[in-house]
CHARMM-style PDB file with segment names, atoms N, HN, CA, C and O in Angstrom:
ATOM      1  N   UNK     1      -5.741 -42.358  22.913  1.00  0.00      PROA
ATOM      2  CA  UNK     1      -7.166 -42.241  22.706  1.00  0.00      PROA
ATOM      3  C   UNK     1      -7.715 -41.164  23.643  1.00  0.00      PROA
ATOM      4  O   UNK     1      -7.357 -40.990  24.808  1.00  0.00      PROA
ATOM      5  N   UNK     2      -8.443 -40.613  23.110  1.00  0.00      PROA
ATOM      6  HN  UNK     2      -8.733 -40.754  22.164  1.00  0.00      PROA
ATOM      7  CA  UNK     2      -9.239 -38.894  24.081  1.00  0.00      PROA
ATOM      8  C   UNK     2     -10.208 -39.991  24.842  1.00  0.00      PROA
ATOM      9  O   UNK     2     -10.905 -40.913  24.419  1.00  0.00      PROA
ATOM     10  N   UNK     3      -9.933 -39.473  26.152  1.00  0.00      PROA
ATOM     11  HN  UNK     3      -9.367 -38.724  26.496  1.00  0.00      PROA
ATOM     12  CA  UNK     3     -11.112 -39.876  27.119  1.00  0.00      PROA
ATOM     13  C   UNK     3     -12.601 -39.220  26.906  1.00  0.00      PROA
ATOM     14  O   UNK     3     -12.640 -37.999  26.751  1.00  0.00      PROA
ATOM     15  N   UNK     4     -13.552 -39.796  26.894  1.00  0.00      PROA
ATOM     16  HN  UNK     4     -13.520 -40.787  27.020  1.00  0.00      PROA
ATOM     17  CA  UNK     4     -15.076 -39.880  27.124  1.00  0.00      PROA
ATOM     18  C   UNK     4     -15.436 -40.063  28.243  1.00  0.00      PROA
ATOM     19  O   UNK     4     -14.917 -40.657  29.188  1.00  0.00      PROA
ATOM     20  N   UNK     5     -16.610 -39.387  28.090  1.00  0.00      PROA
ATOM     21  HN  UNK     5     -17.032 -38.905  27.322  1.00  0.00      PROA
ATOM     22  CA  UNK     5     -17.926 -39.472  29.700  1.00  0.00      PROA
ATOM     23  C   UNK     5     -17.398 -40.603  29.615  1.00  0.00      PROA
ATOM     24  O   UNK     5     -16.399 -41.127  30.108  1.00  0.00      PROA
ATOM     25  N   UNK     6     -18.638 -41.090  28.545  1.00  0.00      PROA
ATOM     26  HN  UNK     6     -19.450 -40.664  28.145  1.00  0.00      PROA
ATOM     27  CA  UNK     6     -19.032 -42.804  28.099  1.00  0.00      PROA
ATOM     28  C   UNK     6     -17.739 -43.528  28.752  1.00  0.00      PROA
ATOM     29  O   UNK     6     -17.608 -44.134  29.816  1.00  0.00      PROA
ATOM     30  N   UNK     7     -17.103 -43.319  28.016  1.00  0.00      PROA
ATOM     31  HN  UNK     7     -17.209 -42.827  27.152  1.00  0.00      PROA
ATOM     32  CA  UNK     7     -15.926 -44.400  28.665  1.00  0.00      PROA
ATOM     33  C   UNK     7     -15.519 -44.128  30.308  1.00  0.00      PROA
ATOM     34  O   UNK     7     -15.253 -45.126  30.978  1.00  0.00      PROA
ATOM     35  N   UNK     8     -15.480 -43.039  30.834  1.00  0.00      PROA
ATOM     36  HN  UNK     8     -15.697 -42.228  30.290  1.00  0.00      PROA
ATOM     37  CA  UNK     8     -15.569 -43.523  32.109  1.00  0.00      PROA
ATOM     38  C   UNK     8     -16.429 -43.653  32.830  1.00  0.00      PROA
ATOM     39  O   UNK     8     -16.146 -43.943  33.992  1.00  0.00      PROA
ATOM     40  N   UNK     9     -17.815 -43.495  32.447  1.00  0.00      PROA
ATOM     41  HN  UNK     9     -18.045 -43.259  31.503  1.00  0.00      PROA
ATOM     42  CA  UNK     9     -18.880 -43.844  33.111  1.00  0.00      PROA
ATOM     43  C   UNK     9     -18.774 -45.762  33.023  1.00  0.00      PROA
ATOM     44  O   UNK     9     -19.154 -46.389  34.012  1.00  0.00      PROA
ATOM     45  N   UNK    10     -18.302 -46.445  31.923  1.00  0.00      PROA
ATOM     46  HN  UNK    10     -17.993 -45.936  31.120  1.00  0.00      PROA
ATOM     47  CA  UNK    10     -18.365 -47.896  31.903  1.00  0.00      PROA
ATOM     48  C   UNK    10     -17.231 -48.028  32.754  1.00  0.00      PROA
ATOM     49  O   UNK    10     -17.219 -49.088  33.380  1.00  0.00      PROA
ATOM     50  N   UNK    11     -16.344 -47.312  32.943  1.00  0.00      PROA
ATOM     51  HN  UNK    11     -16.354 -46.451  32.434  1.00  0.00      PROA
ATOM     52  CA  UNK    11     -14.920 -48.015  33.448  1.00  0.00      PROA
ATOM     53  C   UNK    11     -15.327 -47.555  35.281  1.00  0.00      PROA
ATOM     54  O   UNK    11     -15.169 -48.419  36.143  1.00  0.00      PROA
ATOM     55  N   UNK    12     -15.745 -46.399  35.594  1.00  0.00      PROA
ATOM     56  HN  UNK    12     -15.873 -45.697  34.894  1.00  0.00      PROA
ATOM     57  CA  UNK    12     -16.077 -46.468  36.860  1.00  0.00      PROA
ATOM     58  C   UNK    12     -17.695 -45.836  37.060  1.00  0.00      PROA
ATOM     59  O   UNK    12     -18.004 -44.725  37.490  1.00  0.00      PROA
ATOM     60  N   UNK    13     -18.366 -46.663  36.711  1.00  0.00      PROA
ATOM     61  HN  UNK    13     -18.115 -47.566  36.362  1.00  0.00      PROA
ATOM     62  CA  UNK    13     -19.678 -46.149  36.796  1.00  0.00      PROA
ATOM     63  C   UNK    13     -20.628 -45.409  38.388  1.00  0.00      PROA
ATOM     64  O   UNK    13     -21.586 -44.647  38.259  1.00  0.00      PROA
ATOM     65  N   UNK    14     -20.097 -45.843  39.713  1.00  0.00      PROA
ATOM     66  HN  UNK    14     -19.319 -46.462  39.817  1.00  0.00      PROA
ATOM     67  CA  UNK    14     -20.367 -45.075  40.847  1.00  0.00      PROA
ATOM     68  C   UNK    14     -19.923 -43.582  40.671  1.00  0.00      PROA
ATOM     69  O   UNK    14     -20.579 -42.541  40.697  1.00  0.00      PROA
ATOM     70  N   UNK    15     -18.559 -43.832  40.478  1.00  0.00      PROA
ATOM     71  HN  UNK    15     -18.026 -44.677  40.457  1.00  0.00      PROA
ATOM     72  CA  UNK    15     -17.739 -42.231  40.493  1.00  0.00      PROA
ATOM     73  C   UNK    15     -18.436 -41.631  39.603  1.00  0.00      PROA
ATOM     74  O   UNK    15     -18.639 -40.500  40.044  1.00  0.00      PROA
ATOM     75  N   UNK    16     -19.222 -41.820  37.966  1.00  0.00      PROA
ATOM     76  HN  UNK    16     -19.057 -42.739  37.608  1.00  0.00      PROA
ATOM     77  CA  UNK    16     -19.357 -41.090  37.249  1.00  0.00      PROA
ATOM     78  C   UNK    16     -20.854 -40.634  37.434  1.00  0.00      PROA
ATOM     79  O   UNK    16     -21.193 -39.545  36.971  1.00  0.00      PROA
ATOM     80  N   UNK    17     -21.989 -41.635  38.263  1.00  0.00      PROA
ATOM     81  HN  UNK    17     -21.713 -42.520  38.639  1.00  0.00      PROA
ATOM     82  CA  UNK    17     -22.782 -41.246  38.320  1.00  0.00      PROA
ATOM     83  C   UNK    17     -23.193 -40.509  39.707  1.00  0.00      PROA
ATOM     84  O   UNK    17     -24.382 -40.516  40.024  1.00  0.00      PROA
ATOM     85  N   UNK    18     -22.138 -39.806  40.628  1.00  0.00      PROA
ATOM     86  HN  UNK    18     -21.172 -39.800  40.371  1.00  0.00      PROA
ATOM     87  CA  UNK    18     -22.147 -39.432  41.789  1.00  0.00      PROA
ATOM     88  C   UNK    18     -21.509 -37.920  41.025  1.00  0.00      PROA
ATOM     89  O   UNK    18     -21.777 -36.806  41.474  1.00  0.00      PROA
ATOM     90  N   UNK    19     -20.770 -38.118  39.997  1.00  0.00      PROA
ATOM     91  HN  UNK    19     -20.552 -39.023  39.632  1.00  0.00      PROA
ATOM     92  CA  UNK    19     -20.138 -36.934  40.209  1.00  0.00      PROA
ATOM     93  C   UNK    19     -21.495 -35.681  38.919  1.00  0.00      PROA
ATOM     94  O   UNK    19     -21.732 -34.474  38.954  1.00  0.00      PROA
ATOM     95  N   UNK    20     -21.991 -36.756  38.044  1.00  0.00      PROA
ATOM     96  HN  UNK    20     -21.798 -37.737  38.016  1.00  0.00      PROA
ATOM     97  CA  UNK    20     -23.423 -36.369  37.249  1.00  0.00      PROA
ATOM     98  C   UNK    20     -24.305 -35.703  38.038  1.00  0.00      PROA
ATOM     99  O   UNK    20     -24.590 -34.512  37.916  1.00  0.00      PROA
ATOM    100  N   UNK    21     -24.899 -36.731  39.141  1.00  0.00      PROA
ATOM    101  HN  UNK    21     -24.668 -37.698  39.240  1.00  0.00      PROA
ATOM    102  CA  UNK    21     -25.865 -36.080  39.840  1.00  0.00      PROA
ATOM    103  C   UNK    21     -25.307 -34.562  40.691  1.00  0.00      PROA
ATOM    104  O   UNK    21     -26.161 -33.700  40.901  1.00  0.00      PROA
ATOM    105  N   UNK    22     -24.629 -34.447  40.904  1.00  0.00      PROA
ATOM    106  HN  UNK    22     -23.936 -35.147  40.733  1.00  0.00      PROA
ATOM    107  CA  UNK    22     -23.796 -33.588  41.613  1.00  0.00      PROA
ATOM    108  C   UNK    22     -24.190 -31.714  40.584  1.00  0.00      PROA
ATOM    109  O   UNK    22     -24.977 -30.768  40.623  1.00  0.00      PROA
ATOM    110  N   UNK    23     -23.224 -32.110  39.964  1.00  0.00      PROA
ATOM    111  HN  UNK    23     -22.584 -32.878  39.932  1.00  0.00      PROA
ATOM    112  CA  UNK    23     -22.767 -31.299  38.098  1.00  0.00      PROA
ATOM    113  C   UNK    23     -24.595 -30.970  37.776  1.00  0.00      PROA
ATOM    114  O   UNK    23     -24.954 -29.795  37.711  1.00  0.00      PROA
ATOM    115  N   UNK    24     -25.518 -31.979  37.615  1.00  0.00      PROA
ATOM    116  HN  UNK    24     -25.227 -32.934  37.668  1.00  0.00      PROA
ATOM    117  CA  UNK    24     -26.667 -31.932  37.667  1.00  0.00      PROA
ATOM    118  C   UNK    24     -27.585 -30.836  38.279  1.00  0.00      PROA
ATOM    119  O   UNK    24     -28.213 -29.876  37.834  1.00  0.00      PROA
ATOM    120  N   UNK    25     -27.345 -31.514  39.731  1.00  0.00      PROA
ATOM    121  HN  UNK    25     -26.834 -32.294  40.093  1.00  0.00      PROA
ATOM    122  CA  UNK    25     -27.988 -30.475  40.516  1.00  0.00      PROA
ATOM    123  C   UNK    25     -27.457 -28.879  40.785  1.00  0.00      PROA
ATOM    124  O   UNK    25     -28.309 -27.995  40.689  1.00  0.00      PROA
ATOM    125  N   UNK    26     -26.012 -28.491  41.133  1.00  0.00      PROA
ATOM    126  HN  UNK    26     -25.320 -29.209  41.211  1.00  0.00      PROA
ATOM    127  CA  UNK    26     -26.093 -27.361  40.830  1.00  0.00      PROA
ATOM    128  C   UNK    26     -26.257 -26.525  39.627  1.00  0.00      PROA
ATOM    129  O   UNK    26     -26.860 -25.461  39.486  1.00  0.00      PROA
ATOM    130  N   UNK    27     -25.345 -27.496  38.494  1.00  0.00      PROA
ATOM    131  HN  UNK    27     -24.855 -28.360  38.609  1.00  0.00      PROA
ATOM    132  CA  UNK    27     -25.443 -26.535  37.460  1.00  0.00      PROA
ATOM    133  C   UNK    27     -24.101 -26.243  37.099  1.00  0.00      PROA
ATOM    134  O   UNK    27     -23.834 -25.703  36.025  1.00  0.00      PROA
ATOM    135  N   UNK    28     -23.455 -26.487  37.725  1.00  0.00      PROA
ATOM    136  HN  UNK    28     -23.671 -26.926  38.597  1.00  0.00      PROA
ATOM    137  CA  UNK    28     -21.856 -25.411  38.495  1.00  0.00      PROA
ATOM    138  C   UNK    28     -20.524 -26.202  38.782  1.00  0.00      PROA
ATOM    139  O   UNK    28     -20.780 -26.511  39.945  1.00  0.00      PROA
ATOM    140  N   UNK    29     -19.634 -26.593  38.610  1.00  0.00      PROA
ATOM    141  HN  UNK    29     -19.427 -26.342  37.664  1.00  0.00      PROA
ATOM    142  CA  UNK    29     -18.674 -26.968  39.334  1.00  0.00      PROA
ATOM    143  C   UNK    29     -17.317 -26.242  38.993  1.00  0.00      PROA
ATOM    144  O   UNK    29     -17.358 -25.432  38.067  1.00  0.00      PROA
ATOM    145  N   UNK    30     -16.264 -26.421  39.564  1.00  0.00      PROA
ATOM    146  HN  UNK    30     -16.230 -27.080  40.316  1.00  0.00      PROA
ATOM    147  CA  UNK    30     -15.173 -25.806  39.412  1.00  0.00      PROA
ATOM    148  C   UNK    30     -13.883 -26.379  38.884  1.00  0.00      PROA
ATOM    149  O   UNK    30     -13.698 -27.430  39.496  1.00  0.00      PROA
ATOM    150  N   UNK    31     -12.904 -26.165  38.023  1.00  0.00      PROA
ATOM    151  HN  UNK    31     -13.054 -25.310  37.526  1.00  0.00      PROA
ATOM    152  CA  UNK    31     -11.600 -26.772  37.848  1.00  0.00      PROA
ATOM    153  C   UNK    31     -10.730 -25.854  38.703  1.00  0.00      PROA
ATOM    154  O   UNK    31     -10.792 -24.660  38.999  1.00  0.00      PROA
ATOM    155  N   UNK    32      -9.835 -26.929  39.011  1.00  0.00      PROA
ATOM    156  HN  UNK    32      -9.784 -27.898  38.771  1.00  0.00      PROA
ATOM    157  CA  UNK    32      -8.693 -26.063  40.245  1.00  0.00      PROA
ATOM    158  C   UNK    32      -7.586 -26.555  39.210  1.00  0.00      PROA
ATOM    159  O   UNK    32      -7.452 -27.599  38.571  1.00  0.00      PROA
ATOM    160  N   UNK    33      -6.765 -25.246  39.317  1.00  0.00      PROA
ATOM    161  HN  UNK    33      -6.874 -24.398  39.836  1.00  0.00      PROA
ATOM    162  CA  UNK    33      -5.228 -25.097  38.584  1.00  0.00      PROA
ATOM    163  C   UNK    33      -4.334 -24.563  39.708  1.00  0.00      PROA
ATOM    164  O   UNK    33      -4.618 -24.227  40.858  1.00  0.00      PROA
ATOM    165  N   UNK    34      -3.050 -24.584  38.973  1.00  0.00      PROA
ATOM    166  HN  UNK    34      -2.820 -24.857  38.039  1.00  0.00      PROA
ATOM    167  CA  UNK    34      -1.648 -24.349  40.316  1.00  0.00      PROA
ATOM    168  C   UNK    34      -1.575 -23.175  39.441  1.00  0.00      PROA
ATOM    169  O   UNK    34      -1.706 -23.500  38.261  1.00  0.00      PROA
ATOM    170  N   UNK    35      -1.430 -22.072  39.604  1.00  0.00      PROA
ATOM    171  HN  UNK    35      -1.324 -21.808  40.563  1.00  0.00      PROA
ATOM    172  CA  UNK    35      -0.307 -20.920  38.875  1.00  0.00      PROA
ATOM    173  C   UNK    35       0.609 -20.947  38.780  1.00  0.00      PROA
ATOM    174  O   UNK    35       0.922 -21.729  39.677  1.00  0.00      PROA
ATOM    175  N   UNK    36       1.816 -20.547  38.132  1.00  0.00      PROA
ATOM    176  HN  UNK    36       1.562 -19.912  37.403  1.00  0.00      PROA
ATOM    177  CA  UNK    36       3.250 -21.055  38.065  1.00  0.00      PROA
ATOM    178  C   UNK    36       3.948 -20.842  39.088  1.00  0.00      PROA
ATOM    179  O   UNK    36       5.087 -21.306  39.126  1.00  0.00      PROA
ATOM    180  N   UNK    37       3.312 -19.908  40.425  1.00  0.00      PROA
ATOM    181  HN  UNK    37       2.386 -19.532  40.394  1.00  0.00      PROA
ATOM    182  CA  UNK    37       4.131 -20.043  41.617  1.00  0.00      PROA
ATOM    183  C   UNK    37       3.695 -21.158  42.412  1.00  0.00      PROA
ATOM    184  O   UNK    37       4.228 -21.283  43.515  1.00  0.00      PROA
ATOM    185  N   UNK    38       2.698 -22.110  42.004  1.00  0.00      PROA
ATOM    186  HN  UNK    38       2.266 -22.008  41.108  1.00  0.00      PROA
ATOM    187  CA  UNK    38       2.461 -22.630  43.080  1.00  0.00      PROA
ATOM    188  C   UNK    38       0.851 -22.642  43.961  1.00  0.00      PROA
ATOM    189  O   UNK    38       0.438 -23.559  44.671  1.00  0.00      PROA
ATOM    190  N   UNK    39       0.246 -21.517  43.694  1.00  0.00      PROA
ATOM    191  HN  UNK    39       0.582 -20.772  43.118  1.00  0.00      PROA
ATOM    192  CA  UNK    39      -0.584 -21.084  44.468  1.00  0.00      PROA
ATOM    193  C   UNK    39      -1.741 -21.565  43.777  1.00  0.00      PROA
ATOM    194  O   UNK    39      -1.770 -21.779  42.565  1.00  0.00      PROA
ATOM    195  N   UNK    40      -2.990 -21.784  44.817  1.00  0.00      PROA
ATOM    196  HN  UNK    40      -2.966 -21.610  45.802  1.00  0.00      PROA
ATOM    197  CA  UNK    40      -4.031 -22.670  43.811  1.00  0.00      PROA
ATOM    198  C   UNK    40      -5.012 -21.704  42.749  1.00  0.00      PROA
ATOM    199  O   UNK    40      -5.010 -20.528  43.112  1.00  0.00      PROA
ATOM    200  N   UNK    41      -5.358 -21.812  42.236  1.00  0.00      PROA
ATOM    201  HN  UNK    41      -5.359 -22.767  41.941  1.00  0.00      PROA
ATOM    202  CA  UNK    41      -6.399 -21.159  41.280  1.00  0.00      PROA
ATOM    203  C   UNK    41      -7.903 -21.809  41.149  1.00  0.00      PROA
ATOM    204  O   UNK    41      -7.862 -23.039  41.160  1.00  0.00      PROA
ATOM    205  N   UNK    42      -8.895 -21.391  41.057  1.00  0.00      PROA
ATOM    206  HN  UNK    42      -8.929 -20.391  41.048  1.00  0.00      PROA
ATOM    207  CA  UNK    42     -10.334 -22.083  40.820  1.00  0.00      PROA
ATOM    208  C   UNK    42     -10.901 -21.265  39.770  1.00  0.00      PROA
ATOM    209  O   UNK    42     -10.569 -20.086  39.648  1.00  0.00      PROA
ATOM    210  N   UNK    43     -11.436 -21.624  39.282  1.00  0.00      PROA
ATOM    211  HN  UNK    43     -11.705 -22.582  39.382  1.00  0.00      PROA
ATOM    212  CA  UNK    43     -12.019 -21.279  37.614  1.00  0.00      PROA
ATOM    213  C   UNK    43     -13.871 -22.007  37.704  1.00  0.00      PROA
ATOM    214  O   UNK    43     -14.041 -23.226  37.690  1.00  0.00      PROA
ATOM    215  N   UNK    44     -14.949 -21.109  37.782  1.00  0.00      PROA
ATOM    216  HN  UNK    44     -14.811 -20.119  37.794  1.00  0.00      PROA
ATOM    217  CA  UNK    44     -16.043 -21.720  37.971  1.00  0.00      PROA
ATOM    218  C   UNK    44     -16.528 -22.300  36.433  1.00  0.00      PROA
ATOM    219  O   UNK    44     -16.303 -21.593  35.451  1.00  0.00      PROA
ATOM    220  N   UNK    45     -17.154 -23.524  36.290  1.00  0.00      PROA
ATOM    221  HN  UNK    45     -17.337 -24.098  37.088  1.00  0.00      PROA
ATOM    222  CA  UNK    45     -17.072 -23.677  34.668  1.00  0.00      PROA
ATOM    223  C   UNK    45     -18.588 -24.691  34.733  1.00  0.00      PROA
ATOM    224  O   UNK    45     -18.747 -25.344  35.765  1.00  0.00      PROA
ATOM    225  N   UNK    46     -19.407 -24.767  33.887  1.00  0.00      PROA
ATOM    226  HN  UNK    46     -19.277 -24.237  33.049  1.00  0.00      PROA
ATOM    227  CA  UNK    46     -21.015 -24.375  33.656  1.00  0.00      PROA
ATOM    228  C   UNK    46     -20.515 -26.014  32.525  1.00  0.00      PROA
ATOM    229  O   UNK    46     -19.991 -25.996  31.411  1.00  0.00      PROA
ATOM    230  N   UNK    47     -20.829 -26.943  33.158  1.00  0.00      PROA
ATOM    231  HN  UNK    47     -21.254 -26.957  34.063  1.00  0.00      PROA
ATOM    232  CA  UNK    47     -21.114 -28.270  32.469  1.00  0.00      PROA
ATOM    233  C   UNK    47     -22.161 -29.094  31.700  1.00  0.00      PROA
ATOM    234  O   UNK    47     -23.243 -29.404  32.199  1.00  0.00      PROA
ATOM    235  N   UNK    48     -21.825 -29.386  30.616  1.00  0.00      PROA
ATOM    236  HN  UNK    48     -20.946 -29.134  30.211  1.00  0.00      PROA
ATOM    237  CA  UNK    48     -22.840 -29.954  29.486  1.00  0.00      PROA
ATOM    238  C   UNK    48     -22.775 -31.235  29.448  1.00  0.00      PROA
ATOM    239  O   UNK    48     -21.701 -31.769  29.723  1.00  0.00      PROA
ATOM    240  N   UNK    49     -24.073 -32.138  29.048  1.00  0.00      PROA
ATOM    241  HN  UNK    49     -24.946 -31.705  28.825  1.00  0.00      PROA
ATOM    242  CA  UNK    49     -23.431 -33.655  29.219  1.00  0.00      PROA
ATOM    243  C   UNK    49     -24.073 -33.569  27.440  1.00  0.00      PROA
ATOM    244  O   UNK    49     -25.038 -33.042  26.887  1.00  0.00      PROA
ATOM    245  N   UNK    50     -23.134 -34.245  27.102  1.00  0.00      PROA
ATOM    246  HN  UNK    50     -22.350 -34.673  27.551  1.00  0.00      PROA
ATOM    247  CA  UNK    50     -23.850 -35.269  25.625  1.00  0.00      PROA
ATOM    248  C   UNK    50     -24.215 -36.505  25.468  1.00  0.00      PROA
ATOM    249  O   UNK    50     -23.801 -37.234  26.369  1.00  0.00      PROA
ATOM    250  N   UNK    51     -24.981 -37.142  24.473  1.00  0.00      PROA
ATOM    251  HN  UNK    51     -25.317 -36.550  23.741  1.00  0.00      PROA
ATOM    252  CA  UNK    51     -24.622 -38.547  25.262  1.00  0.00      PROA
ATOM    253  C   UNK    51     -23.461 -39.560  25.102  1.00  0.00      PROA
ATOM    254  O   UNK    51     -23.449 -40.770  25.324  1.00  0.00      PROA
ATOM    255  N   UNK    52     -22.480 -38.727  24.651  1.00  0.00      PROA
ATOM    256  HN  UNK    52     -22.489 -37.744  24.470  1.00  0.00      PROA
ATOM    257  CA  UNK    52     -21.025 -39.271  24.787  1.00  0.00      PROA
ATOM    258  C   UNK    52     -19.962 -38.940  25.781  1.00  0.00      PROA
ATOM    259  O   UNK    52     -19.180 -39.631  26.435  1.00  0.00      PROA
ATOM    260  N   UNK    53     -20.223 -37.452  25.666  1.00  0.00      PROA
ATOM    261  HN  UNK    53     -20.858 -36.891  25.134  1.00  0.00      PROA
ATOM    262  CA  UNK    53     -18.791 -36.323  26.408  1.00  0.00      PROA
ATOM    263  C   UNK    53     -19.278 -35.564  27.617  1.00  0.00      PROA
ATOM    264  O   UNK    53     -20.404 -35.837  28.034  1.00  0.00      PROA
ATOM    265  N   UNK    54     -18.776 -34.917  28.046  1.00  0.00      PROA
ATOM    266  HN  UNK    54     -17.861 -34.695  27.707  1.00  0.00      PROA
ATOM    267  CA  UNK    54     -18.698 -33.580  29.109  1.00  0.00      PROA
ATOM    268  C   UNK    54     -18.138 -32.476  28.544  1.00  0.00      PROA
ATOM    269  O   UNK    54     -16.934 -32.421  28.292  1.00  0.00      PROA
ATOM    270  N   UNK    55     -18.763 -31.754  28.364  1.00  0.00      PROA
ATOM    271  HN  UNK    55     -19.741 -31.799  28.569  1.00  0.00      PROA
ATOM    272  CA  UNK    55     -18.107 -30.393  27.495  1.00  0.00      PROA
ATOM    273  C   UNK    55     -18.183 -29.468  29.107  1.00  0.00      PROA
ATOM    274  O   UNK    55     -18.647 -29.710  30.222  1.00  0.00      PROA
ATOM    275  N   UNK    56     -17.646 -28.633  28.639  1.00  0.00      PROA
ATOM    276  HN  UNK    56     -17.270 -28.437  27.734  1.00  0.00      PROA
ATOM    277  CA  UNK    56     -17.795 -26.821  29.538  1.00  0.00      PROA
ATOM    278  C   UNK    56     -17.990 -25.999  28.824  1.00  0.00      PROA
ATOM    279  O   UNK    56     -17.773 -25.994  27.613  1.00  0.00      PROA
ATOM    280  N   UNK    57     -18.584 -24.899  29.704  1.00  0.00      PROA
ATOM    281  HN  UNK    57     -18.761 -24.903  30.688  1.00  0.00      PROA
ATOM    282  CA  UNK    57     -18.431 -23.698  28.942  1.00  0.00      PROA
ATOM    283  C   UNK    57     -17.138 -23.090  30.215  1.00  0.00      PROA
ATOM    284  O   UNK    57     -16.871 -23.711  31.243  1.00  0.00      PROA
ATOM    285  N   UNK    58     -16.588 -21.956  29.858  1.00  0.00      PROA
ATOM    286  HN  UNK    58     -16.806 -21.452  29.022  1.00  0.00      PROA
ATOM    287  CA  UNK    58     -15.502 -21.405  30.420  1.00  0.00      PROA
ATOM    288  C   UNK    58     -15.386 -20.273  30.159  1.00  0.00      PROA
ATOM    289  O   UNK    58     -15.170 -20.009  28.977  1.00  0.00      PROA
ATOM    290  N   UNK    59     -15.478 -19.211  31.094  1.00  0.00      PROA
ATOM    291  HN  UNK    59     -15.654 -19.426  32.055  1.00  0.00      PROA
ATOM    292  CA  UNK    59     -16.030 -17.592  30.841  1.00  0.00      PROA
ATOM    293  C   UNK    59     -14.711 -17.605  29.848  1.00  0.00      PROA
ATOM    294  O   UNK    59     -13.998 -18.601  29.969  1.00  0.00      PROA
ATOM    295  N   UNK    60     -14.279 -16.558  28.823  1.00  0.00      PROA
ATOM    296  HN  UNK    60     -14.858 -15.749  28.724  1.00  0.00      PROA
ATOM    297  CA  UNK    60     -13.616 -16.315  28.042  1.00  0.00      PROA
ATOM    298  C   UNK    60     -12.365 -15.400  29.069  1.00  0.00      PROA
ATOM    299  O   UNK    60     -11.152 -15.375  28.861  1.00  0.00      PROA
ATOM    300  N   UNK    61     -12.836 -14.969  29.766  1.00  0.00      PROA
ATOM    301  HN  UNK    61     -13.821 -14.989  29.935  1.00  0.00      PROA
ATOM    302  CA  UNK    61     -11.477 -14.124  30.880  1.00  0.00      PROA
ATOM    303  C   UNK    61     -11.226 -14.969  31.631  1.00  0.00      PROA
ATOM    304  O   UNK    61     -10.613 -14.342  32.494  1.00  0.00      PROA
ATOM    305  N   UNK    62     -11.260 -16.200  32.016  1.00  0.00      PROA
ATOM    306  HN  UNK    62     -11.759 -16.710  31.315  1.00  0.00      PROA
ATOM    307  CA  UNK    62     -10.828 -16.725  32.748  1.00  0.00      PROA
ATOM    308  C   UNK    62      -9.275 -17.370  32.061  1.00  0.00      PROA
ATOM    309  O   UNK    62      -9.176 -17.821  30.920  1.00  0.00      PROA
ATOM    310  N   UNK    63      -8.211 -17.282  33.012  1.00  0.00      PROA
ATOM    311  HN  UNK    63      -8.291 -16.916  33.940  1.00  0.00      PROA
ATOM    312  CA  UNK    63      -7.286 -17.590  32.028  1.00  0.00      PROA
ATOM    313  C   UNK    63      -6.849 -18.909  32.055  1.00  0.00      PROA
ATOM    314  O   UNK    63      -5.665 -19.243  32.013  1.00  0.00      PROA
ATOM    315  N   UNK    64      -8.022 -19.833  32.142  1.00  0.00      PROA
ATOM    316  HN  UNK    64      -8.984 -19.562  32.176  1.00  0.00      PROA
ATOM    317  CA  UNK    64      -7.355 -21.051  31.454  1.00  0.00      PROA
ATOM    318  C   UNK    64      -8.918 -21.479  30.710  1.00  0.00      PROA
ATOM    319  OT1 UNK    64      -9.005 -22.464  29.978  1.00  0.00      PROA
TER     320      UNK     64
END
């Protein structure tokens, strides 16, 4: 089954509404990836809420 906000906002509702207000207020948050050597990567990515999901947007050059 594909994970949902919704569903983890019911399953851990502190974490989801700490990490909302957060996402909220800047606007902004980041996904961190490993590159295949190892080394970390950050990708800045522009978050949408629905009232089901969390979408992103994700610059198109970014390579993930």
């Amino acid at each position: 089954m594909a994970a949902s906000w919704e569903r983890f906002a019911t399953t851990a509702p502190a974490l989801a509404s700490a990490g909302r207000r957060l996402m909220d207020a800047t606007g902004i948050a980041f996904l961190a990836t490993l590159r295949r050597d190892g080394s970390p990567r950050l990708h800045p990515i522009v978050p949408i809420f629905t009232s089901e999901r969390l979408c992103v947007f994700i610059n198109p050059a970014s390579p993930k």
